[in-house]
N, C-alpha and C positions, 0 to 999 in steps of 0.2 A: 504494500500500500504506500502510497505518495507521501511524501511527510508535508507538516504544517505549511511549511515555505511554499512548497510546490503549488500544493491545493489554493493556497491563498492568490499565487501568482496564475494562478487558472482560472480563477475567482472574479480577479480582475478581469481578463481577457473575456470572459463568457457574458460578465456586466458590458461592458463597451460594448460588445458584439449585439448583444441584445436591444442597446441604447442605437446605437446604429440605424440595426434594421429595423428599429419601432421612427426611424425619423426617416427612416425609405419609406414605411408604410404611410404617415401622415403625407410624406409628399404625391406618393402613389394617387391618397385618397383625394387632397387637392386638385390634383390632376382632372381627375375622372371627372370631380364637381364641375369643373373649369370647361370641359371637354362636355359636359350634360348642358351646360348652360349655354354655351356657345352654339349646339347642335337646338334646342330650344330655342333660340332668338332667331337661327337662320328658317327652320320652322315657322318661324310666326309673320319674320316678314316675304317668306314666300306664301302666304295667306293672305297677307296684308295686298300683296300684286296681283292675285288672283283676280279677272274681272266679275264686274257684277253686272246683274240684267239691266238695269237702269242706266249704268252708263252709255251715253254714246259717240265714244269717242272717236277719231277715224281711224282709219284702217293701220297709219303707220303706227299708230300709239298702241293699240291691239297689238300689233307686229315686234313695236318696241318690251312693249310687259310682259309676252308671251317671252323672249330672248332673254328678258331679267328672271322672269318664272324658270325658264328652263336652268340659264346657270345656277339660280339659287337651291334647286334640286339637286344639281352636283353638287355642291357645298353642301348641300343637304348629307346624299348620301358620304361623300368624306368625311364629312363632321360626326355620322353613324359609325363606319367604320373608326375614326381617330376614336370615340367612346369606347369602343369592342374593346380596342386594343388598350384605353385604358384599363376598362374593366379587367381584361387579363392581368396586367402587368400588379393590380390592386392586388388580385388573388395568390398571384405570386410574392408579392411584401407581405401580405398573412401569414402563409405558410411559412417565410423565412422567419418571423417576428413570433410562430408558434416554435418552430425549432428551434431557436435562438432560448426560446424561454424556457424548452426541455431540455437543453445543456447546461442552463446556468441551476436549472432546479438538480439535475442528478450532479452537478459539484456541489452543491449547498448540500445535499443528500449525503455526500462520498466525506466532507466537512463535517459533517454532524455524527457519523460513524467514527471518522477518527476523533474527536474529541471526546463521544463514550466509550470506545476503545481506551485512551489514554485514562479517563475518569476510571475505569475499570479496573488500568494496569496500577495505578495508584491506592486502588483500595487493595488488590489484591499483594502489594509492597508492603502496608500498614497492617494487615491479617499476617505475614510473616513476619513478620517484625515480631524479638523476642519478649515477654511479659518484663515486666518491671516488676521488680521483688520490691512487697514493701516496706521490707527489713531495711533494705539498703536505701530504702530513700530516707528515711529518718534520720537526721543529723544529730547528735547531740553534743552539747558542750564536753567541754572534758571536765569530768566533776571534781 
């Protein structure tokens, strides 16, 4: 088993790694919000160009909104897809940010064993340890 140093300096390492990946994962999850919102607005203003029955505009302005309608469907769909791929990338900072947190729990684990291990080896020093006569502990002057 690893002694106190080790475990400690592992200890370390597993906390940062954990600190880490839990600050991919917040960035991850900005991401996606950032990427949901964006895809949401392009959404709204290709609703917003969509014609209505009441207008009657001419043909080139038809022509015109129909070309801004249509690009903003591409944006549309890129801005789905840019989501997707946040969303993955989200899923994946989870998973690192759960494992990260199952390495530092089984050192804290492997820490906690060697310190009742030690607490152990200590009683069992004190149980061998010889009796104290109590003849001998009594001082007495010299009469």
């Amino acid at each position: 088993m690893p002694d106190a140093k080790k475990l400690a300096r592992i200890y370390r390492v597993r906390t940062l790694q954990l600190g880490l990946s839990r600050a991919d994962e917040m960035r991850a999850h900005e991401k996606f919000a950032s990427e949901a919102h964006l895809a949401r607005r392009i959404q709204a203003l290709a609703d917003a160009v969509s014609p209505t029955p009441a207008s009657h505009d001419s043909a080139a302005a038809l022509g015109a909104q129909a070309h801004f309608r249509e690009r903003l469907h591409q944006s549309s769909a890129a801005a789905q897809a840019r989501v997707q791929s946040a969303e993955m990338f989200v899923n994946r900072a989870v998973e690192a940010t759960r494992s990260a947190k199952r390495d530092q729990s089984a050192i804290e684990k492997l820490i906690d064993r060697a310190r009742r291990a030690a607490v152990a080896k200590e009683m069992r020093a004190l149980e061998d340890t010889p009796p104290v006569s109590p003849l001998k502990a009594k001082r007495h002057d010299p009469c």
